[in-house]
Every structure is written in structure tokens, then in C-alpha cells.
VEXTI-77715 format. One record per residue (C-alpha): residue in one letter; chain; z, y, x. Coordinates in steps of 0.001 Angstrom, whole numbers, plus 524288, in hexadecimal, padded with zeros to 5 digits. Example, Ala and Ser with C-alpha at 12.3 -4.5 7.8 and 13.67 -1.06 7.14 Angstrom:
2
+---+---+-------+-------+-------+
| r | c |    up | north |  east |
+---+---+-------+-------+-------+
| A | A | 81E78 | 7EE6C | 8300C |
| S | A | 81BE4 | 7FBDC | 83566 |
+---+---+-------+-------+-------+
// end
This chain:
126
+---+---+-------+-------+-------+
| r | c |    up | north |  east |
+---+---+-------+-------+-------+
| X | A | 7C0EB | 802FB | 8095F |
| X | A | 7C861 | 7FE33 | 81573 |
| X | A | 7DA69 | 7FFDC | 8132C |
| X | A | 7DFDF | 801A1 | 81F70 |
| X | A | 7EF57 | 80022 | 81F36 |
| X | A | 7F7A6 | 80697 | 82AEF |
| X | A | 8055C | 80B9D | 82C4B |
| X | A | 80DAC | 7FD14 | 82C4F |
| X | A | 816E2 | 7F955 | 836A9 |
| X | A | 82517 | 7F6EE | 83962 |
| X | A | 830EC | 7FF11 | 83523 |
| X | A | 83EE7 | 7FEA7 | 831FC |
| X | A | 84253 | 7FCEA | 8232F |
| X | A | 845EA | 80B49 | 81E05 |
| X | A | 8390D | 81095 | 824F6 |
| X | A | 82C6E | 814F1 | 82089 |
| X | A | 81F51 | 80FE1 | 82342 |
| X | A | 811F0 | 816CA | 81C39 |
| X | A | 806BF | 80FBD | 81998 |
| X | A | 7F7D2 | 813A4 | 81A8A |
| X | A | 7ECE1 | 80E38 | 814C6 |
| X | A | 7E06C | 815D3 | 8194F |
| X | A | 7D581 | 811A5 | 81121 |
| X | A | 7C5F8 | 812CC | 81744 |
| X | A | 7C129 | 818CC | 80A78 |
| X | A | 7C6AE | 81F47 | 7FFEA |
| X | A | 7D3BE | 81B06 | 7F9BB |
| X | A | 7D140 | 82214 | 7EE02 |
| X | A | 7C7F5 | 8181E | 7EA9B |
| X | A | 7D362 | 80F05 | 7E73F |
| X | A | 7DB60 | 8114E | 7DAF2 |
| X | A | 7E4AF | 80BB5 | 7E09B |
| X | A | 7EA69 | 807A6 | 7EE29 |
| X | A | 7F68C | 801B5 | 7F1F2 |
| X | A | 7FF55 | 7FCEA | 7FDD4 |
| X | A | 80240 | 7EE1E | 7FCE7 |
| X | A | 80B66 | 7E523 | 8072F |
| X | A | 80B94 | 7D82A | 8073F |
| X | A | 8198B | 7D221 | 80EFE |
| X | A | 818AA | 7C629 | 81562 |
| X | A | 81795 | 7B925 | 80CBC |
| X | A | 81503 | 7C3AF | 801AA |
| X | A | 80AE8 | 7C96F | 7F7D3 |
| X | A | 804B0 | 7D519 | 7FAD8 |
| X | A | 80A76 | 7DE47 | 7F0CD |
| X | A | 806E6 | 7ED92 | 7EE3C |
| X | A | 81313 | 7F6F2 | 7F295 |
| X | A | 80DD3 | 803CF | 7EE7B |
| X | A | 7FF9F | 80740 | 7E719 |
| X | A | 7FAA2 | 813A5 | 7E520 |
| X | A | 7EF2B | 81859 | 7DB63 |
| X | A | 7E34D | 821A8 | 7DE54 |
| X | A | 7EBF7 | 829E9 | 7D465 |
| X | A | 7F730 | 829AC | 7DC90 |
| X | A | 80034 | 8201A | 7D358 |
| X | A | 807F0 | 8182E | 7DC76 |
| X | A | 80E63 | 80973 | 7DA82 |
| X | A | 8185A | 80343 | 7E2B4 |
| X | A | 81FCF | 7F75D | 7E40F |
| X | A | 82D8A | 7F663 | 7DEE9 |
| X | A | 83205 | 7F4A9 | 7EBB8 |
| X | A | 82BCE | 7FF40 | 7F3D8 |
| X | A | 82E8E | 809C7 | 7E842 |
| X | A | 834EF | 815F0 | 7ED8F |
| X | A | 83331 | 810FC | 7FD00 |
| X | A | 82292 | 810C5 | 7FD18 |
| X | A | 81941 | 81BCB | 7F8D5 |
| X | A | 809E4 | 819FF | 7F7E7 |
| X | A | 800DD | 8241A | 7F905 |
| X | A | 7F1A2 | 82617 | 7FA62 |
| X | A | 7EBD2 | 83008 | 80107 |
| X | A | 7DC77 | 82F39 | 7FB99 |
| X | A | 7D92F | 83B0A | 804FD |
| X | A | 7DCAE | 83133 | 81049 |
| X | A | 7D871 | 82615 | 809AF |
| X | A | 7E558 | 8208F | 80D35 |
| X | A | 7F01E | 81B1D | 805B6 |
| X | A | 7FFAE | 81A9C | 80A57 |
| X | A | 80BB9 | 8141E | 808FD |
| X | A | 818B8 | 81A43 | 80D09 |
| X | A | 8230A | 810F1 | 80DB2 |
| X | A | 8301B | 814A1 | 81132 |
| X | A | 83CB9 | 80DA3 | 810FE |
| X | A | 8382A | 80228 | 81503 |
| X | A | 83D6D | 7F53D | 814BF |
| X | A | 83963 | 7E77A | 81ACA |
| X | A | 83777 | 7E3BF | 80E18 |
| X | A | 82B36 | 7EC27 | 80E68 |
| X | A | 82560 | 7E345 | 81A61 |
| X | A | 817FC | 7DFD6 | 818F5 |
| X | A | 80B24 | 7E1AA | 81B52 |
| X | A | 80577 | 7EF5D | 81307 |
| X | A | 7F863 | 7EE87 | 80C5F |
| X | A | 7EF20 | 7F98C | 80861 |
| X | A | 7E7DF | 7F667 | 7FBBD |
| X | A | 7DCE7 | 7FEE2 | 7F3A7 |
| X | A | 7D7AB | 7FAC4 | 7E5A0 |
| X | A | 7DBD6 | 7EED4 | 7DCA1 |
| X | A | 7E8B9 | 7E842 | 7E36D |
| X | A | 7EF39 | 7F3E0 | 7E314 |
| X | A | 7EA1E | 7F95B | 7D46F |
| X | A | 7EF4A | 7EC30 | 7D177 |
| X | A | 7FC94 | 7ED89 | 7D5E2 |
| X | A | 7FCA3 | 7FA1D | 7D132 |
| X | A | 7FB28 | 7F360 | 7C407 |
| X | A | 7EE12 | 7F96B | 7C29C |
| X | A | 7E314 | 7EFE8 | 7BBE0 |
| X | A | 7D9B8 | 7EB8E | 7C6C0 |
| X | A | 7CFEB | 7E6CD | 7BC84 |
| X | A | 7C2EA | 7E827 | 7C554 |
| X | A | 7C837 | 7ED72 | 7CEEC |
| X | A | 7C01F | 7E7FB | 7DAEA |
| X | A | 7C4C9 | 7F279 | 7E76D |
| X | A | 7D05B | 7EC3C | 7EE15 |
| X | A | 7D32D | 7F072 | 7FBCA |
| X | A | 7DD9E | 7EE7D | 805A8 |
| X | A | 7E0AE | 7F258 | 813E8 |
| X | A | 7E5A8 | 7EA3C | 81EB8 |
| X | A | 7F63B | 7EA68 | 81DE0 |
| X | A | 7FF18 | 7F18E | 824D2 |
| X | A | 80D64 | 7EA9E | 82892 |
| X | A | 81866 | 7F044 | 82624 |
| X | A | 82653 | 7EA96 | 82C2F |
| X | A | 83232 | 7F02D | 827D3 |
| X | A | 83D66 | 7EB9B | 82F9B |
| X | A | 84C91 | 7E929 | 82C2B |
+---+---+-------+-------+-------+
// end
């Protein structure tokens, strides 16, 4: 399965940006998937997750501001994020299988499918 992230760019803090991540096969093959960004001289971290069930996680941080959502009949999985700020800078990655059930707090015990797309930037300016 082959993650393909789009929808980054530049925009004002207060605006909106939405993330895709089009999968080549079928994303409801992954209990879970999740949106991850890693800032500059920082860990990647998970920002939102989302189950095959639909149960959702999100950082602290992006709680209120961010929604996740999976569309299995498109085999593609979004993030809306709105209000931004240029705290949110960073590069956005698309993952499927054990990071994300881990950050989800999910036991990853044998858990051996672990897929991620190529990142998107996002650049929230001042």
C-alpha cells in the first residue's frame, strides 16, 4: 500500500488548510491511521488518529482547531485544520498500522504493517 499526502502549503495563521492522504489500496485494512508532523529540529509526533471504527485521538494542542476523518469508500483519509497558527509549521505525515495504534495508546504487540506517505509542508505565517 503506497500513502500519498497532498493539500500543504502556505497560509496566514487563522486559515484553514485540509489534508489528503489517498491510499493505493484499501484503508480499511488499517485499524488505525493517523496524521503525524514533525517541526524542524523536532520529533515526529501524531496530531490526530483515527480508528477503522471511527474513534478519533488528537493532540492537546490541535483539540477543537483539527478534525480527522476517513473516507474507506475513497480509500482516503483527511485532516481539516482550521485556525491555524505558525506554531502548527511543519512537515505533515500520513501513517497506516502500528505508529499510529501506538499513539493511539493501542498495544502494537505483533503488529508488523506500518506504512507512511511522503509529507506534505505546511507554513503558517504571522
Amino acid at each position: 500500500v503506497q500513502l500519498q499526502a497532498s493539500g500543504g502549503g502556505l497560509v496566514q495563521a487563522g486559515g484553514s488548510l485540509r489534508l489528503s492522504c489517498a491510499a493505493s489500496g484499501k484503508i480499511s485494512s488499517f485499524n488505525f491511521m493517523g496524521w503525524h508532523r514533525q517541526a524542524p529540529g523536532k520529533q515526529r509526533e501524531l496530531v490526530a488518529g483515527v480508528s477503522r471504527g471511527g474513534s478519533t485521538k488528537y493532540a492537546d494542542y490541535v483539540k477543537g482547531r483539527f478534525t480527522i476523518s476517513r473516507d474507506n469508500a475513497k480509500n482516503t483519509v483527511y485532516l481539516q485544520m482550521n485556525s491555524l497558527k505558525p506554531e502548527d509549521t511543519a512537515v505533515y505525515y500520513c501513517n497506516g498500522g502500528c505508529t499510529s495504534a501506538r499513539e493511539m495508546g493501542i498495544s502494537t504487540v505483533g503488529c508488523t504493517n506500518d506504512y507512511w506517505g511522503l509529507g506534505t509542508e505546511v507554513t503558517v505565517s504571522s
